[in-house]
Structures are given as structure tokens and as C-alpha cells.
PyMOL Python script that loads the backbone (N, CA, C, O; Angstrom):
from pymol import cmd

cmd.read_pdbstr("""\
ATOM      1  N   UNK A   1      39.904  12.172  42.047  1.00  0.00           N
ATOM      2  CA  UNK A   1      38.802  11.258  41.821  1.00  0.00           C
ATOM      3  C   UNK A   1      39.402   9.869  41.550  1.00  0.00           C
ATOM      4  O   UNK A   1      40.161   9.730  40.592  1.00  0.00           O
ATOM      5  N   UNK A   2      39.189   9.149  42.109  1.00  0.00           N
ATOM      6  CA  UNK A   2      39.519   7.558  41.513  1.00  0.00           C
ATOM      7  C   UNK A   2      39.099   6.862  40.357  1.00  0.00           C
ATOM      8  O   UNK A   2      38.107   7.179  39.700  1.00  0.00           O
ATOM      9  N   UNK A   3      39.625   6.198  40.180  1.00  0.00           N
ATOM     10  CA  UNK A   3      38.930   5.260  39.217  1.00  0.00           C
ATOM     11  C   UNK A   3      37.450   5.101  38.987  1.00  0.00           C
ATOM     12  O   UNK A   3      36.664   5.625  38.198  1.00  0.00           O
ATOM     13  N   UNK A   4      37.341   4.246  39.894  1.00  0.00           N
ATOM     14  CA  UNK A   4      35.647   3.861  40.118  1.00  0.00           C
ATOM     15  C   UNK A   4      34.929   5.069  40.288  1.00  0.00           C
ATOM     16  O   UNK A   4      33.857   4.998  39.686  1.00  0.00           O
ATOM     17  N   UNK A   5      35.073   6.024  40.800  1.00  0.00           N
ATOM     18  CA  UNK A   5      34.229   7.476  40.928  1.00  0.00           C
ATOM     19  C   UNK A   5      34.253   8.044  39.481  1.00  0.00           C
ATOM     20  O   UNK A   5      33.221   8.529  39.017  1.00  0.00           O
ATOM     21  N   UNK A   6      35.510   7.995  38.688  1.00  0.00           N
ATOM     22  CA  UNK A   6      35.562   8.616  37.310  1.00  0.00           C
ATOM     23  C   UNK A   6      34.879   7.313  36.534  1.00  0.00           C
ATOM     24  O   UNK A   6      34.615   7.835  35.451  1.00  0.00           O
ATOM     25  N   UNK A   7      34.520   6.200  36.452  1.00  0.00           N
ATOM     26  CA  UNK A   7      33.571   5.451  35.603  1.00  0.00           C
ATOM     27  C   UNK A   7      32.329   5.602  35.869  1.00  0.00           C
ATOM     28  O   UNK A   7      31.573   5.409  34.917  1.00  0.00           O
ATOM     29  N   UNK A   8      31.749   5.956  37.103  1.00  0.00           N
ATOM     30  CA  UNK A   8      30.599   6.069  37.464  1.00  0.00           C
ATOM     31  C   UNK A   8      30.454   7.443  37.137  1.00  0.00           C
ATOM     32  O   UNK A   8      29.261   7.659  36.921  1.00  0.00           O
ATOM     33  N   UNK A   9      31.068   8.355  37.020  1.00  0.00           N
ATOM     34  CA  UNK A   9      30.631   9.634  36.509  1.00  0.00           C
ATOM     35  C   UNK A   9      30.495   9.870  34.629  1.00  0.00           C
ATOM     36  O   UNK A   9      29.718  10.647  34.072  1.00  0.00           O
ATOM     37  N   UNK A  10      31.402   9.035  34.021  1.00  0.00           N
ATOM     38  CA  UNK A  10      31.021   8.648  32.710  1.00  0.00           C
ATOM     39  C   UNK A  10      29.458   7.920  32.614  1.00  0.00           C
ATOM     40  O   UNK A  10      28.386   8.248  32.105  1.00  0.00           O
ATOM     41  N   UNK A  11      29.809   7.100  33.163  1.00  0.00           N
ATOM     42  CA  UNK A  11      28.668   6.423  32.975  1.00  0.00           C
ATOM     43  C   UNK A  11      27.609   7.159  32.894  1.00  0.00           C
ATOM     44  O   UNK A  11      26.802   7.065  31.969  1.00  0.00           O
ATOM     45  N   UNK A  12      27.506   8.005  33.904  1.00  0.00           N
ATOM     46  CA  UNK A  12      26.515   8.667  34.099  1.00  0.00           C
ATOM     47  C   UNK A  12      26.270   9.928  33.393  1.00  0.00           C
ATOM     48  O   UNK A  12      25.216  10.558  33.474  1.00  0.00           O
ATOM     49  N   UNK A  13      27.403  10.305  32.620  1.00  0.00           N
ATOM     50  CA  UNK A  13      27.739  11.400  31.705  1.00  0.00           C
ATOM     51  C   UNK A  13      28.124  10.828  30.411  1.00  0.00           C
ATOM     52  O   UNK A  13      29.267  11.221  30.177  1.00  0.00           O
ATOM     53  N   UNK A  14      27.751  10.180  29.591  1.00  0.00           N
ATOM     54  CA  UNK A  14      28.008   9.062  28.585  1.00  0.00           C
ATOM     55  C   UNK A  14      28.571  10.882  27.828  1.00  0.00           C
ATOM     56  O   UNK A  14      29.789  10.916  27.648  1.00  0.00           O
ATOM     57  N   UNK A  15      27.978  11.942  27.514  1.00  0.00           N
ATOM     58  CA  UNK A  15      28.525  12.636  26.284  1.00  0.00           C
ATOM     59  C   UNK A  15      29.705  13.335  26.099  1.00  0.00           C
ATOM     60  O   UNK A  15      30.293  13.747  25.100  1.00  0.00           O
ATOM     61  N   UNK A  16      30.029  13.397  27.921  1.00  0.00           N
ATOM     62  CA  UNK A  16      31.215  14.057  28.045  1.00  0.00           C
ATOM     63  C   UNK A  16      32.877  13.551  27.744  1.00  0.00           C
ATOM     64  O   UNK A  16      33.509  12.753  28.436  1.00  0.00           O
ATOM     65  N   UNK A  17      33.260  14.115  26.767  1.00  0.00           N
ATOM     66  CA  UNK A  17      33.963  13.276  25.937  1.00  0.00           C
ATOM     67  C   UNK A  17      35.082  13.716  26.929  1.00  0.00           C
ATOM     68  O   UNK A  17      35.844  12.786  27.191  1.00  0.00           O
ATOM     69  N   UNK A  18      35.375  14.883  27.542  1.00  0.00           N
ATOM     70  CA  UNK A  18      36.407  14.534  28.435  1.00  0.00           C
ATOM     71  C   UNK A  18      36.644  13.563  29.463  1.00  0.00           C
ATOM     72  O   UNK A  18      37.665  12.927  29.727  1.00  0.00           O
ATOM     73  N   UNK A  19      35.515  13.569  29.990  1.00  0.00           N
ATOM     74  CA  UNK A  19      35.608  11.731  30.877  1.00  0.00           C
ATOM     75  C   UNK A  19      35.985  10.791  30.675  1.00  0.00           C
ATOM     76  O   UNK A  19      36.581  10.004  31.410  1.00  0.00           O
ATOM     77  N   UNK A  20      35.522  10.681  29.014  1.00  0.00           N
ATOM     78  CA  UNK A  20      35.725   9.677  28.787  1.00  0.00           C
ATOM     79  C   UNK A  20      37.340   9.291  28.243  1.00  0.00           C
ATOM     80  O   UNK A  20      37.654   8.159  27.876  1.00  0.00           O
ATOM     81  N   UNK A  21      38.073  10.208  28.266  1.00  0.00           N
ATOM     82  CA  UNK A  21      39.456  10.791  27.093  1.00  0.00           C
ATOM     83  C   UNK A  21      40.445  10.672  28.738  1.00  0.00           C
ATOM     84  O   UNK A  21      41.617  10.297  28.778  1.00  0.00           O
ATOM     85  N   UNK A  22      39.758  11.019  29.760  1.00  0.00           N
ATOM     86  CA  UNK A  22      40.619  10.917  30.976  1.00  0.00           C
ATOM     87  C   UNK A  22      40.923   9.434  31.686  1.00  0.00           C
ATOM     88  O   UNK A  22      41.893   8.943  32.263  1.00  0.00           O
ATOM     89  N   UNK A  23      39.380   8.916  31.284  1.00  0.00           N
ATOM     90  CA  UNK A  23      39.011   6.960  31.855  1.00  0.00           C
ATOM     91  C   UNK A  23      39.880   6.390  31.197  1.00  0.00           C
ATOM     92  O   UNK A  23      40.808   5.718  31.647  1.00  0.00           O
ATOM     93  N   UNK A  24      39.512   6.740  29.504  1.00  0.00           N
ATOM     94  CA  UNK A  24      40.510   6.120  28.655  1.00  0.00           C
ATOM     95  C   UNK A  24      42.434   6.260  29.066  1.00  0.00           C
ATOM     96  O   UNK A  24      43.301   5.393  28.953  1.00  0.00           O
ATOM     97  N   UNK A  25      42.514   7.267  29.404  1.00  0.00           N
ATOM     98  CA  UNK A  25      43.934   7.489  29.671  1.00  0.00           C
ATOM     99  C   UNK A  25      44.329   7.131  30.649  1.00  0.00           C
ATOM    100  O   UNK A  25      45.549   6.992  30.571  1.00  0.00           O
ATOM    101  N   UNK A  26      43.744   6.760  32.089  1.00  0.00           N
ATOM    102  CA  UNK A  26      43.625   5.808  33.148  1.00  0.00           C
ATOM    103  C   UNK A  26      43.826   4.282  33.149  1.00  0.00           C
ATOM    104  O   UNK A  26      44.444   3.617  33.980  1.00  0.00           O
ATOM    105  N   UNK A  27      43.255   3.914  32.177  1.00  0.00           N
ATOM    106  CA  UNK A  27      43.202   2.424  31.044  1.00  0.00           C
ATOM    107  C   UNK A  27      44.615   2.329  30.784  1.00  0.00           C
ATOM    108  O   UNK A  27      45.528   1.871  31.471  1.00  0.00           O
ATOM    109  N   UNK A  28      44.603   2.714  29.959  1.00  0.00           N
ATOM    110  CA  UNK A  28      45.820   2.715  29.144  1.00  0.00           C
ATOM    111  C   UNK A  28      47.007   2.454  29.811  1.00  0.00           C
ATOM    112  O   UNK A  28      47.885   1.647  29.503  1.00  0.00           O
ATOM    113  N   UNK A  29      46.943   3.305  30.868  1.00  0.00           N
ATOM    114  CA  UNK A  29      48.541   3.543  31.678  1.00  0.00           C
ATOM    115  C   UNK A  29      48.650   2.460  32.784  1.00  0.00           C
ATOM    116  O   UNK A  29      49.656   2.347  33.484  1.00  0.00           O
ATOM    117  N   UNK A  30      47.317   1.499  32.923  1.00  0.00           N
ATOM    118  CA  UNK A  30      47.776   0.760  34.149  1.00  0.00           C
ATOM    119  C   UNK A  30      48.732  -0.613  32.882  1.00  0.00           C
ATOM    120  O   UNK A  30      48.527  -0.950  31.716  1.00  0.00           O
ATOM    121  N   UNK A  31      49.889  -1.076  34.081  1.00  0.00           N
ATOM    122  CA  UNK A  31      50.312  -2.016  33.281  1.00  0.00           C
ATOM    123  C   UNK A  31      49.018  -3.762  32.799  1.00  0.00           C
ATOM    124  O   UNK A  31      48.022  -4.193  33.379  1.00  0.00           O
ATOM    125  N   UNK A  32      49.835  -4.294  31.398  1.00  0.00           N
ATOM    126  CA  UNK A  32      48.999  -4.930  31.246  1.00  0.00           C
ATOM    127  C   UNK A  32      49.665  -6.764  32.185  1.00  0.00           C
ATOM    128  O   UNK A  32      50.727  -7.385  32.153  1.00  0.00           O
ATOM    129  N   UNK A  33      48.612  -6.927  32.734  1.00  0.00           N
ATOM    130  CA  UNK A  33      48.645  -8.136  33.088  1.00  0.00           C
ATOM    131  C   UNK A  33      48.474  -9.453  32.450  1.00  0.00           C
ATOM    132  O   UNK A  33      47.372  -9.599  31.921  1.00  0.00           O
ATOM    133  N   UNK A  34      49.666 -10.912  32.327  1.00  0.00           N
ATOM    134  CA  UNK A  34      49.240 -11.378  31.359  1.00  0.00           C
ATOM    135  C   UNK A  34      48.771 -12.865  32.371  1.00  0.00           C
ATOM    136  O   UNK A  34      49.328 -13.017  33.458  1.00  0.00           O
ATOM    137  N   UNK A  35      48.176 -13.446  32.094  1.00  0.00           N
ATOM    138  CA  UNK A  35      47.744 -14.622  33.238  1.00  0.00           C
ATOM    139  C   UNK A  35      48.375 -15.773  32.827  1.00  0.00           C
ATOM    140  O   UNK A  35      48.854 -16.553  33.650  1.00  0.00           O
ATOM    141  N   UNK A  36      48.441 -16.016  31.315  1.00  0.00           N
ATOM    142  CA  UNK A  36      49.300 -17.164  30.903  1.00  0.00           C
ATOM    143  C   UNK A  36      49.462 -16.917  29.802  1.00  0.00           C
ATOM    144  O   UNK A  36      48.831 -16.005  29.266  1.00  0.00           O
ATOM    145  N   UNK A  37      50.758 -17.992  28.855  1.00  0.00           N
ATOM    146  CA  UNK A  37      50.822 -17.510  27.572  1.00  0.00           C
ATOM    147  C   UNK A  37      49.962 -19.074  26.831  1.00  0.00           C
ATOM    148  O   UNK A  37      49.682 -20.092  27.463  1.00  0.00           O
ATOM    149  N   UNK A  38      49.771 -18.879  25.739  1.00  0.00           N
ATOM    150  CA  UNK A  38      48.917 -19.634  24.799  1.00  0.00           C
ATOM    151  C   UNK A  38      49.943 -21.486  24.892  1.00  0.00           C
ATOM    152  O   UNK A  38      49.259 -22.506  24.966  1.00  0.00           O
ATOM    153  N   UNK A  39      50.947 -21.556  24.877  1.00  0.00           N
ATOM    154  CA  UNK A  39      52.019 -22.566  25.123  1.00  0.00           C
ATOM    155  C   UNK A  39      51.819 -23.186  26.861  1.00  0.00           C
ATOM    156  O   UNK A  39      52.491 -24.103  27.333  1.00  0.00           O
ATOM    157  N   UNK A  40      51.163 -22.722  27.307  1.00  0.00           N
ATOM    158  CA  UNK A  40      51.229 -23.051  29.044  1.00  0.00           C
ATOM    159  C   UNK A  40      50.317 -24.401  29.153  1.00  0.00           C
ATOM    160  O   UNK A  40      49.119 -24.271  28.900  1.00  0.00           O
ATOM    161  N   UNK A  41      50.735 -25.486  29.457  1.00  0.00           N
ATOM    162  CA  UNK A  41      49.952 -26.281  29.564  1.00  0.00           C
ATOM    163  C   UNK A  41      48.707 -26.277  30.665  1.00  0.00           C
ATOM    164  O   UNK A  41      47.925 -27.227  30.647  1.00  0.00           O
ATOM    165  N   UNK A  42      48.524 -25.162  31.656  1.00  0.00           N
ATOM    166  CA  UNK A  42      47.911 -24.438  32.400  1.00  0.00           C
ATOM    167  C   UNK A  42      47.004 -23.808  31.652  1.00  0.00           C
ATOM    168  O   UNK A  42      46.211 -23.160  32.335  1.00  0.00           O
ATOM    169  N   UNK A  43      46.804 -23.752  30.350  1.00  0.00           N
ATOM    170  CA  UNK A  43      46.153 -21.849  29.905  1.00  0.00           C
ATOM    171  C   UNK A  43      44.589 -22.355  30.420  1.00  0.00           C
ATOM    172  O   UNK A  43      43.893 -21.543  31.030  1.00  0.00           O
ATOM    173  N   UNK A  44      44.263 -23.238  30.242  1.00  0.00           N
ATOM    174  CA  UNK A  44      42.379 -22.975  30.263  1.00  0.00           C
ATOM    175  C   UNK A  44      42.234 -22.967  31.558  1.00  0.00           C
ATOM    176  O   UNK A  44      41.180 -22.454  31.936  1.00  0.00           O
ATOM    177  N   UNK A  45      43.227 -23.527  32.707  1.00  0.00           N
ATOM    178  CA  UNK A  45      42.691 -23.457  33.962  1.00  0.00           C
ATOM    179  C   UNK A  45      43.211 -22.146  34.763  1.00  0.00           C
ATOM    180  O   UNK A  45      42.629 -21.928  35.826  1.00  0.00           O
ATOM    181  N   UNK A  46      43.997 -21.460  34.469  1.00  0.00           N
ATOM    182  CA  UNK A  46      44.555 -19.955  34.727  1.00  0.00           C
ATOM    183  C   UNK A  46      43.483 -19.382  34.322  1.00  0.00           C
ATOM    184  O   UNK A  46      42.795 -19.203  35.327  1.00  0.00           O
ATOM    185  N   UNK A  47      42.764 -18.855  33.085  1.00  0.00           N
ATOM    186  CA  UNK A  47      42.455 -17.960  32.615  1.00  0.00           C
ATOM    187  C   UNK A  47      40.552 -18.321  33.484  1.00  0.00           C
ATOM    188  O   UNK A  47      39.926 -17.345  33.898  1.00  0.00           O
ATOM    189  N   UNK A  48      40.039 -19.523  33.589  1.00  0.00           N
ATOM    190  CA  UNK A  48      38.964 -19.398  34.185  1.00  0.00           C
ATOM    191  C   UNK A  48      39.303 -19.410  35.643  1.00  0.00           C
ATOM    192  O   UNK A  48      38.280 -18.958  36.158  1.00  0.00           O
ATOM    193  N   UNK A  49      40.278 -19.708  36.744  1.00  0.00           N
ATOM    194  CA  UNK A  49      40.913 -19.243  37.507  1.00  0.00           C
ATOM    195  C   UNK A  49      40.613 -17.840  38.021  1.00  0.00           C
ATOM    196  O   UNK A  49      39.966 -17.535  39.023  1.00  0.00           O
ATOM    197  N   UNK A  50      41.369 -16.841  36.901  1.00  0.00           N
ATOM    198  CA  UNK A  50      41.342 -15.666  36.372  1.00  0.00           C
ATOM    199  C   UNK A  50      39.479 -15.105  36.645  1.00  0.00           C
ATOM    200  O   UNK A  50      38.801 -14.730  37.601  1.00  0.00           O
ATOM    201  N   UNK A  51      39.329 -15.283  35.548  1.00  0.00           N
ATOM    202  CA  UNK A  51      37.771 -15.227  35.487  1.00  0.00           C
ATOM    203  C   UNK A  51      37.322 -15.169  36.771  1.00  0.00           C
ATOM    204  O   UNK A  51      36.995 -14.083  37.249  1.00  0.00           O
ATOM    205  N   UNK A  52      37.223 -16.732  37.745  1.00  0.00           N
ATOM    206  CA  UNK A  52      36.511 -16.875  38.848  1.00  0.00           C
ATOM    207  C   UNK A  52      36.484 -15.693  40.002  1.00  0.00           C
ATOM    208  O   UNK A  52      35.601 -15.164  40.677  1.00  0.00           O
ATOM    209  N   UNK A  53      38.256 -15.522  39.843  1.00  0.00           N
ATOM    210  CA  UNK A  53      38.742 -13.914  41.078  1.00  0.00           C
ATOM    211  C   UNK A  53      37.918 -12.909  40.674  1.00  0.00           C
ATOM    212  O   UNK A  53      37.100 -12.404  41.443  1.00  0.00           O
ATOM    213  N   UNK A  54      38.093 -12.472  39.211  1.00  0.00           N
ATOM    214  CA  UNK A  54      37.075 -11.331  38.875  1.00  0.00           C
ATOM    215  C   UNK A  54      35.673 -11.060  39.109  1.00  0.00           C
ATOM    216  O   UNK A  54      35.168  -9.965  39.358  1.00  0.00           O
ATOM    217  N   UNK A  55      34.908 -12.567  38.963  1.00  0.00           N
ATOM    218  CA  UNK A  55      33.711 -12.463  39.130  1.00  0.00           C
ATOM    219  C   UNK A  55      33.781 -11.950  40.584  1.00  0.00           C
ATOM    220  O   UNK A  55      33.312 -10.859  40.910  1.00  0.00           O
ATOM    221  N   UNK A  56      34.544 -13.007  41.654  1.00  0.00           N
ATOM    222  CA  UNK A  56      34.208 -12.536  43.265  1.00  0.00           C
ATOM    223  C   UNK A  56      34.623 -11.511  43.301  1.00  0.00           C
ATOM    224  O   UNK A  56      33.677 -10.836  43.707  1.00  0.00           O
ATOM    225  N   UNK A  57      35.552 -10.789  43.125  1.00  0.00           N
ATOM    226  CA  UNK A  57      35.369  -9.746  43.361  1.00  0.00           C
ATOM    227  C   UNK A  57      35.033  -8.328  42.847  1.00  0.00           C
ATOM    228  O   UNK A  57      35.507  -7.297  43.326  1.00  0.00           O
ATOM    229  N   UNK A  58      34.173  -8.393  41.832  1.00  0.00           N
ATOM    230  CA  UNK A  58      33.313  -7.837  41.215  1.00  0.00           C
ATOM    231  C   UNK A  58      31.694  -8.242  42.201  1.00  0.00           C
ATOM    232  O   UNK A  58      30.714  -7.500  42.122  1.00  0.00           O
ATOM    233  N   UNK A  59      31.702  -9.146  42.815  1.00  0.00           N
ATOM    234  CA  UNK A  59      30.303  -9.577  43.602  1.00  0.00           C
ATOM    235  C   UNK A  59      30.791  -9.070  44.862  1.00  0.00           C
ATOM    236  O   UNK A  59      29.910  -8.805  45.680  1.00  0.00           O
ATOM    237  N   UNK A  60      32.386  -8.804  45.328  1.00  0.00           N
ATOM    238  CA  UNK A  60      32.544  -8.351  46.659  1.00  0.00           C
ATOM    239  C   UNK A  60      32.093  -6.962  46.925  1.00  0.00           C
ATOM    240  O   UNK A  60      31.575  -6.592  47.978  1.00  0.00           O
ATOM    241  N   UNK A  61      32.419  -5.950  45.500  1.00  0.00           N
ATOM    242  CA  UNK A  61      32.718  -5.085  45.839  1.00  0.00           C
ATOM    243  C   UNK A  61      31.225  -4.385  45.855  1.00  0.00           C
ATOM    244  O   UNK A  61      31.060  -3.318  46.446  1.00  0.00           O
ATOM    245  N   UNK A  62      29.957  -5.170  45.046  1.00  0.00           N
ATOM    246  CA  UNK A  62      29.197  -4.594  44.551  1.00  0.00           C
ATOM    247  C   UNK A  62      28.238  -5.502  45.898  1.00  0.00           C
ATOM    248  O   UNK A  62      27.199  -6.088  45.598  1.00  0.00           O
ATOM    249  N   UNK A  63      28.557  -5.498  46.769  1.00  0.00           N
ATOM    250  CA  UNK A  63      27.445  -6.020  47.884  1.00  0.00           C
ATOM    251  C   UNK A  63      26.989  -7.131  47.596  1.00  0.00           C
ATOM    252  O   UNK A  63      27.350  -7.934  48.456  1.00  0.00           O
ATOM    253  N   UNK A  64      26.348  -7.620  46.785  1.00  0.00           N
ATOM    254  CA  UNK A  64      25.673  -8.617  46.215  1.00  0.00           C
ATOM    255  C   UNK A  64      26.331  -9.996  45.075  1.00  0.00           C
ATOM    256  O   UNK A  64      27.427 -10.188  44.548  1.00  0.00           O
ATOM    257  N   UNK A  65      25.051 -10.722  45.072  1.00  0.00           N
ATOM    258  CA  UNK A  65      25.763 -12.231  44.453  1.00  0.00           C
ATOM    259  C   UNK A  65      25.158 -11.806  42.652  1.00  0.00           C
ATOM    260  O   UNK A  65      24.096 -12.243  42.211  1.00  0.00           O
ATOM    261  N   UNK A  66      25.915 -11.080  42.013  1.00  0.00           N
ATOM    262  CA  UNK A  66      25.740 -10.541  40.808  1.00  0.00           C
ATOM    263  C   UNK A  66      25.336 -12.116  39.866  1.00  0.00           C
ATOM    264  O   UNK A  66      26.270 -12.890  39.658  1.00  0.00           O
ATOM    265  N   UNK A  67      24.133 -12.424  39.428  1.00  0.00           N
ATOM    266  CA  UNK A  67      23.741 -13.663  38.128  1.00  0.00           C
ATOM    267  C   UNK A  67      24.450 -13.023  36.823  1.00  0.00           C
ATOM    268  O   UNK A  67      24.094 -12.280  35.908  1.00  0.00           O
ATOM    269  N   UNK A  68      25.665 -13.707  37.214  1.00  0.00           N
ATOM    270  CA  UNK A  68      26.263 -13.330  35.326  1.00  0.00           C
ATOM    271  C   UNK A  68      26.157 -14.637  34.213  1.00  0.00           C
ATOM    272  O   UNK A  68      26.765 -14.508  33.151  1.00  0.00           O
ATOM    273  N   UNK A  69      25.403 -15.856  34.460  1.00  0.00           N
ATOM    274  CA  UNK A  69      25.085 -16.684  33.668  1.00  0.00           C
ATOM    275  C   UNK A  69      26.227 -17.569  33.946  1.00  0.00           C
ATOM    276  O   UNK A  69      25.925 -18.761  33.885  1.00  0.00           O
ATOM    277  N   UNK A  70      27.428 -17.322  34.227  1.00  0.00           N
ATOM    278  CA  UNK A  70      28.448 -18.336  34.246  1.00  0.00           C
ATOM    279  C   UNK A  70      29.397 -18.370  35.076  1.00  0.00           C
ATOM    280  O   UNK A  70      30.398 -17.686  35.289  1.00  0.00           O
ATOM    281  N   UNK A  71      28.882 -19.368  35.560  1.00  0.00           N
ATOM    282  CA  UNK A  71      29.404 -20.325  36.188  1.00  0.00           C
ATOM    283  C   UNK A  71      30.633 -21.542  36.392  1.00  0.00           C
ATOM    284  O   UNK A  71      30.367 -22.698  36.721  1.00  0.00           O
ATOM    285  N   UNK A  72      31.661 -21.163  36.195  1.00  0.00           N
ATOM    286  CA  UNK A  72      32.837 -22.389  35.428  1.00  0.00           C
ATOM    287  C   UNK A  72      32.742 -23.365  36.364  1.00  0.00           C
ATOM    288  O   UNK A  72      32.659 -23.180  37.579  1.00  0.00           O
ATOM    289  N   UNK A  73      32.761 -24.733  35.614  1.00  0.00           N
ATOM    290  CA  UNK A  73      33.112 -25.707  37.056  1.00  0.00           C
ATOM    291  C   UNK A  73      34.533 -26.148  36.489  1.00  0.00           C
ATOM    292  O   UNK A  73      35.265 -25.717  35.599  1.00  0.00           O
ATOM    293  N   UNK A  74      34.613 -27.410  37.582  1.00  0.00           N
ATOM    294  CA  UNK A  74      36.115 -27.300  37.839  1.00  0.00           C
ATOM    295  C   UNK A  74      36.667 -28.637  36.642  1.00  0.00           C
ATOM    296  O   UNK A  74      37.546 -29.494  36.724  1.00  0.00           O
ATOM    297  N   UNK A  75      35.979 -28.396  35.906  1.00  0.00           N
ATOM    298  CA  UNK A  75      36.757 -29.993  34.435  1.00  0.00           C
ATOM    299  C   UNK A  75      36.232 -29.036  33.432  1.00  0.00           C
ATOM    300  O   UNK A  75      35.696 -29.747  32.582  1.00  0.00           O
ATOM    301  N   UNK A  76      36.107 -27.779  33.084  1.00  0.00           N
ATOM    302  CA  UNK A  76      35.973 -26.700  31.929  1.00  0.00           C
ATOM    303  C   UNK A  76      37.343 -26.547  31.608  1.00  0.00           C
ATOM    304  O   UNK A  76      37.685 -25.765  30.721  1.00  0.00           O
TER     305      UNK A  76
END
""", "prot")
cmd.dss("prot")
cmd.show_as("cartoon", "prot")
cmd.util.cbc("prot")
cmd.orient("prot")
């Protein structure tokens, strides 16, 4: 089962604590990614950067133009 098939089956099984003990352990083990460190004279434009990829492709994957309220422009 993949990822996305094992969240959508939690989801949909919120009580089953093994799902959730397996998602969680799925989590855990991917490495963590860091986008910038707090010293980067870059950090606010990396991390909404960051942000922007996620949103698209969180809107790619899900067919549609998902309204998540925010919007970054480009002097945030």
C-alpha cells in the first residue's frame, strides 16, 4: 500500500490504531528535509518558496485549484 492509499485509509478508519501506528512509522522514517537555516539571509523567501511548491502540488495532485486562503506574493 503506499503512502497516500495508507492516509486515505486512516482517514477513513480514524479508530484503527494500527493505521495509524504504521502512517506514523512511515512519517518518521522519511528523512527530514531542511529548506533553510534561521541565519540564511534567504529564510523568508525559501520557506514561502517552499510553501508555494507544496501548495501546487498539493493542487496538482488533487485535480483542482484547492482555496487555501493564502496566497504569498512576491515582497512577503
Amino acid at each position: 500500500m503506499s503512502d497516500a492509499e495508507l492516509k486515505q485509509y486512516f482517514l477513513k478508519h480514524r479508530g484503527d490504531q494500527a493505521a495509524l501506528q504504521a502512517y506514523l512509522n512511515r512519517i518518521n522514517q522519511r528523512p527530514l528535509r531542511i529548506i533553510a537555516s534561521p541565519e540564511d539571509p534567504d529564510f523568508d523567501e525559501k520557506v514561502h518558496a517552499a510553501i508555494r511548491q507544496k501548495l501546487k502540488a498539493a493542487r496538482s495532485s488533487s485535480g483542482e485549484q484547492a482555496n487555501t486562503g493564502f496566497e504569498p506574493n512576491e515582497q512577503e
